[in-house]
Every structure is written in C-alpha cells, then in structure tokens.
C-alpha positions in Angstrom: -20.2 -9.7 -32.7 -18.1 -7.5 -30.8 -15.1 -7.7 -32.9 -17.3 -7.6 -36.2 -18.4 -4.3 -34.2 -14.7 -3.1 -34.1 -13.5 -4.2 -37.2 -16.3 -2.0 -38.7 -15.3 1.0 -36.9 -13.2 3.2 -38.5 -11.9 6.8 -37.1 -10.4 9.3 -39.2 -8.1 11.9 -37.2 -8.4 15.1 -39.2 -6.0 17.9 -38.5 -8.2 20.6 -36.9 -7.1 24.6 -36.5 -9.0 27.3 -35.0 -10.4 29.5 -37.9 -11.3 33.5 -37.3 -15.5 33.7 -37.5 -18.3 32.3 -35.7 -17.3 29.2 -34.6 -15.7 26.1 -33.2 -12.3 24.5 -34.6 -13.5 23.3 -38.3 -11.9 20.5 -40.3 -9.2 21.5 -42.1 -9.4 22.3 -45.9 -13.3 22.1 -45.6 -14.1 25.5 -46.4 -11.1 27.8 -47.8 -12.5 27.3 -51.5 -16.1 28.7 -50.9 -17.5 31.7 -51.7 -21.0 32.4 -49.9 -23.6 34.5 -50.5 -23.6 35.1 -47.1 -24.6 38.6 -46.1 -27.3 39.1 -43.9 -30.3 40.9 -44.1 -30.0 44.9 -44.5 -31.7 46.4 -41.4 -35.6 46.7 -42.2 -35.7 44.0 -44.4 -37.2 41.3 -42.8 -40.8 41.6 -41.7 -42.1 41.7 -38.2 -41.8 38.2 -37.1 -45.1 36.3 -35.5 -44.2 35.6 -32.0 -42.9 32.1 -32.1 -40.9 32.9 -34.8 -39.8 35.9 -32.3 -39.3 33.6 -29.3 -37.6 31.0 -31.1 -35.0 33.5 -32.4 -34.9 34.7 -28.7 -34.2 31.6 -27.8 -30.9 31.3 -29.7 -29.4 34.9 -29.2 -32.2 37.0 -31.0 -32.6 38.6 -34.2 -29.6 41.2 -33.9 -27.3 38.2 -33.5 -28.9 36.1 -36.4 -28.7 39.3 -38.5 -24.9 39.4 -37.8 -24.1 36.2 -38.0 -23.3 35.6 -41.8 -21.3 32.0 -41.2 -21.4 29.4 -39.0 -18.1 27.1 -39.0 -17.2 23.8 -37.0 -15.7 20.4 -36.5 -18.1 17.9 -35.5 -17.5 14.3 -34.1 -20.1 12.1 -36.5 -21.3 8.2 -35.8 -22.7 7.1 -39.1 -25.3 3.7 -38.6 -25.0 1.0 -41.4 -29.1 -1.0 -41.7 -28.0 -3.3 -39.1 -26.6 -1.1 -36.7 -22.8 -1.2 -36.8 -21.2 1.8 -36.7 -18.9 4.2 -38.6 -17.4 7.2 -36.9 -15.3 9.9 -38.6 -15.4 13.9 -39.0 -16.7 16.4 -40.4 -16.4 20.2 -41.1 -19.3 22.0 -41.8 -19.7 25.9 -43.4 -23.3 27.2 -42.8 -24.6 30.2 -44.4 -27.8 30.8 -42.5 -29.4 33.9 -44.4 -28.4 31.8 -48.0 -29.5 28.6 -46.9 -26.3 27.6 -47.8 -24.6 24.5 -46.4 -20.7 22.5 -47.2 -19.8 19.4 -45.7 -16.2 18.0 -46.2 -14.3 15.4 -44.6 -11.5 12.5 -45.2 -12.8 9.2 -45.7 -10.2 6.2 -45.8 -10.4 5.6 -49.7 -11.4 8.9 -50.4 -12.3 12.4 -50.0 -16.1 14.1 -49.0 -17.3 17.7 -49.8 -20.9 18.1 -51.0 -22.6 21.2 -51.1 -26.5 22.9 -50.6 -26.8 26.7 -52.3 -30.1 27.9 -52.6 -31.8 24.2 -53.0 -29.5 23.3 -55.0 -27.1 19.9 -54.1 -23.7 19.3 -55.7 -21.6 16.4 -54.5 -18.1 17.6 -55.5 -16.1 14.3 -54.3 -17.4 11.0 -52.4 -20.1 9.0 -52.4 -19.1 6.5 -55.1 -17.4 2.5 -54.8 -14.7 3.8 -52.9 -16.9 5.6 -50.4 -17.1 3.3 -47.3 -19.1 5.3 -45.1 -22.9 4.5 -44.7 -23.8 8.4 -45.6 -22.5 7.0 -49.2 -26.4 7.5 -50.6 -27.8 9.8 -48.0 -25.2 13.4 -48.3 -28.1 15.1 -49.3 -30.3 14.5 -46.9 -27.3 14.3 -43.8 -26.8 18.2 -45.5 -30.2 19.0 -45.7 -30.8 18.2 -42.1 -28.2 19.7 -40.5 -28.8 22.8 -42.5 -32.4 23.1 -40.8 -31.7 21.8 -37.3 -28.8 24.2 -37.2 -30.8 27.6 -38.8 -34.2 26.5 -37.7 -35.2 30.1 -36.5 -34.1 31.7 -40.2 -35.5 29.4 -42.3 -38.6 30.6 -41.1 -38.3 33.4 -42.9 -37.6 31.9 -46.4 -39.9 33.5 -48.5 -40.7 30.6 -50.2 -41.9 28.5 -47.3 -45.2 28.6 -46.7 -46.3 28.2 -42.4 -49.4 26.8 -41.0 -49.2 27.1 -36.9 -51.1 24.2 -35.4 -53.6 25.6 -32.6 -53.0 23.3 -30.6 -49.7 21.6 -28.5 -48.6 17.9 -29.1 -46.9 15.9 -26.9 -43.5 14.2 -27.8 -41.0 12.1 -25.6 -43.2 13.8 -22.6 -42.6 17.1 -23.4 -45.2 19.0 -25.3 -44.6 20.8 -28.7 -46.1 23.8 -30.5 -46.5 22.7 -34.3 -45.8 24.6 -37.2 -46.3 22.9 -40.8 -44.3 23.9 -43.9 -44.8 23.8 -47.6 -41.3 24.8 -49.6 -42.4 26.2 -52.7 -39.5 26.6 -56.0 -37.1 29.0 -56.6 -37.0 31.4 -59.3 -33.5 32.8 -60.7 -33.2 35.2 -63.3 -29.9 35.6 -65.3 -28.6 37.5 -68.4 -26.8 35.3 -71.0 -25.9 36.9 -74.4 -28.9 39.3 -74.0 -31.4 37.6 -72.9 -32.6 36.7 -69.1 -32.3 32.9 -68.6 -35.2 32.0 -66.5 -34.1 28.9 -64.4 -37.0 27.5 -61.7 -35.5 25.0 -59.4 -38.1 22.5 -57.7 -37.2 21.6 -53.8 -35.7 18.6 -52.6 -37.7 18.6 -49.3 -41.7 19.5 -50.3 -43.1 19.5 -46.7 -41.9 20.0 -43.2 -43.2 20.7 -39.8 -40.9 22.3 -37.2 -41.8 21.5 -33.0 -41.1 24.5 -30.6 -40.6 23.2 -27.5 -43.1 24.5 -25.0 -40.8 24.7 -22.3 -37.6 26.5 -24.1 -39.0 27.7 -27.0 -36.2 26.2 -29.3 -37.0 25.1 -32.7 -35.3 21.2 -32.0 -37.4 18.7 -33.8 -37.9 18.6 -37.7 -39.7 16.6 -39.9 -39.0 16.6 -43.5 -40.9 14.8 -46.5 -40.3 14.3 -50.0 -43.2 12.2 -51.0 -42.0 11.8 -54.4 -38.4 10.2 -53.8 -40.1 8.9 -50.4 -37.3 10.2 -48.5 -38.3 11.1 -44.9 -36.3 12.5 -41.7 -36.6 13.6 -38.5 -33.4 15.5 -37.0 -33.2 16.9 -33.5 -31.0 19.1 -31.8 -29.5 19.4 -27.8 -27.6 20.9 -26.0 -28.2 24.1 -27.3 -24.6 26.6 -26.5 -23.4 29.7 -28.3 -20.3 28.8 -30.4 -18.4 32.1 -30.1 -19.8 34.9 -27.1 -21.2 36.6 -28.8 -22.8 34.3 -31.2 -25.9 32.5 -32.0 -26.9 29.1 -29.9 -26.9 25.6 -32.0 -27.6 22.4 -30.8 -24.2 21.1 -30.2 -25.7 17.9 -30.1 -27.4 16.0 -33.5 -29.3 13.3 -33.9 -31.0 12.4 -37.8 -33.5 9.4 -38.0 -35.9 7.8 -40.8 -39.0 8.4 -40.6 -42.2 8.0 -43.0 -44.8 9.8 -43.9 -46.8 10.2 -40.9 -43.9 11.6 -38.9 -42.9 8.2 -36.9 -39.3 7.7 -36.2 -36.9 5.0 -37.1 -33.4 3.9 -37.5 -31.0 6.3 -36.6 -28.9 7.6 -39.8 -26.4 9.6 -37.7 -25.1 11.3 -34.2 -23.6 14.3 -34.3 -21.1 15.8 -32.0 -20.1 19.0 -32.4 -16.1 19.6 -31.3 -14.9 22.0 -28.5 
C-alpha cells in the first residue's frame, strides 16, 4: 500500500517569481493574460455594513484595506484526494479579484496544462480537465474555484448585492468552538449589453444557490462555508486557518485551505483538497 501510495504521488515543480501587487510568489504564467474588472468600490459606495459584517472585515485588515485591495495573487502548495484516499500533490497559482468576484486558477499538470476561470458567476475552463488530466480535481475546477474564491473574500462577498443574508439568532457549536450563523441565498445576475442597436439582455443563474457562512465567536473571521446546489447536488464545505496578511499592508487570508463534501444538511465528508499557500 505504501508504494501504491508513492507511485500515485506526483509533484509538479513550477517555476515561481515574485510578482509586484498584493501577494505571495504566484505560479508562473498563471495570470499575465487577464484582464480584471478589478477596481474597488468608489468611496461611499458601499452601505453601512451590520456589525458582523463590520467585525469580520476588522478581522482581516478592515474595510479601507479591502477597498484597496483590487487583486490578490499567490502560489499555493495543493494535495488533491482521489475517492479512496491516495493523494495527488501539485501547484497552483491563483488571481483573485475580490470586489468582481472574480477568480483564475492555472497550473502544470504532467500531461497537460490547467487554467479555469470564475467572472461574475460565470465558469470557463480554458485548458485541463479532460483524458489527459490526471489530477483528481479533473471534474471538480468549478467547485475547487468556487471555494477558494469564498473562503478567501468571505468578508466582500457579503456585500454582493445579489446575495440575500439571514443572521441566525442564535450561536452553534462546531469542532468545540461556537459559531455565529449567517444563511445565504445567491440570486441571478443581470447584464445588459448593446449589440447592433439593441441592448442584449443576458441573466445568468448561479452555480451555488445557497450558503451559510460561520463567524467564529472567538476571532470573528468568516472561516467555515457551506455551499449547496441542490439541483446538480453538489455540496462543500471549505475552511480557512492560519489567517496572515500577504503583503504589510494587505488584507489577512487563511493561508491554510481545507475543501470537503458535504450534503445537504451541512455534514462533512471526504476531503477534496489541502491547500497551502507558499511563502
């Protein structure tokens, strides 16, 4: 068992540099070809938060920094888990646009390369995932991007204007450490575009219809999600540790990731993935 273990291990050295913006040493080649919308809020936009969504900003540098902080960029360390276990380690390079909900994730698999894309609730997988995709993410980009997207910029998608919150009154508690509860209904988005005189009206239904986000008591951080897509019965619970800021000045993320299964009533399973973000 321990050699099938080995022999199923594989680790992809990517060349890493140190890129100017906020963040850690990212991939290389994993971000030079996007264009985010990416600009934050203009000041006075954003209404008055409640106060958890205030504490849990707090909690990661506050809204001044969150305001400033138009891309996230790093290099990650990730453990992929095939249904019986084995493992699959490679890396990753992520670009996050917190105030787009905009997320790329691009790496070099053995056989082939990965970049897949979230922009506004809407996926594209440019390369990867097909026969000659070895890693057990193969079928899951979507969700790995999804995830990561809200465990990293938990505080701002808060905000999103079409989520709808329902705070719990009450704590739970989790792992022995008790949670404020905040549920979550994503609701579609609308674009409107001119095409040979005419607005084009496009509505674009979300991938993840339900959510609930735990505030830890304790910290206030924002480090448990659930997401739900009844429809697709696709369910997921990611958590974050290890909060840090990745430049001074920055915003803190959870340098630490895990993602599991889950079903409909929130109860964790198999771990899909462990993230490691590099330093």
């Amino acid at each position: 068992m321990a050699m099938r273990v080995v022999q199923r291990i594989v680790l992809i050295v990517l060349a890493a540099s140190v890129l100017t913006g906020c963040g850690w040493p990212i991939a290389k080649d994993s971000s030079e070809d996007l264009d985010f919308p990416t600009p934050g809020p203009a000041p006075g936009a954003l209404p008055v938060p409640p106060p958890y969504v205030a504490a849990a900003l707090d909690a990661t540098g506050g809204l001044p920094a969150w305001t400033l902080c138009t891309k996230l960029q790093f290099g990650a360390v990730v453990t992929a888990y095939e249904l019986d276990g084995v493992s699959y380690l490679t890396e990753h390079g992520f670009l996050i646009g917190p105030w787009a909900g905009a997320i790329q994730i691009s790496g070099r698999e053995p056989r082939t390369e990965l970049m897949c894309r979230i922009i506004e609730g809407q996926y594209n997988l440019l390369s990867g995932g097909g026969d000659r995709d070895v890693s057990p993410l193969r079928t899951r980009y979507r969700d790995y991007a999804g995830a990561m997207l809200q465990i990293t910029t938990a505080p701002v998608r808060l905000f999103d204007e079409h989520v709808t919150l329902v705070r719990r009154p009450s704590p739970v508690m989790i792992d022995n450490e008790w949670y404020y509860v905040t549920e979550a209904k994503y609701g579609a988005r609308t674009f409107v575009s001119r095409s040979m005189g005419r607005d084009k009206i496009t509505v674009i239904e979300p991938y993840w219809t339900q959510g609930i986000y735990f505030q830890s008591q304790q910290n206030s951080l924002l480090d448990r999600v659930w997401l739900g897509n009844p429809t697709a019965q696709r369910y997921l619970i990611v958590r974050g540790y290890d909060y840090a800021r990745i430049t001074d000045d920055g915003v803190a993320v959870p340098t630490k990731v895990e993602i599991f299964e889950s079903d409909g009533g929130g109860v964790q399973g198999r771990r899909l993935a462990l993230i490691d973000l590099k330093r």
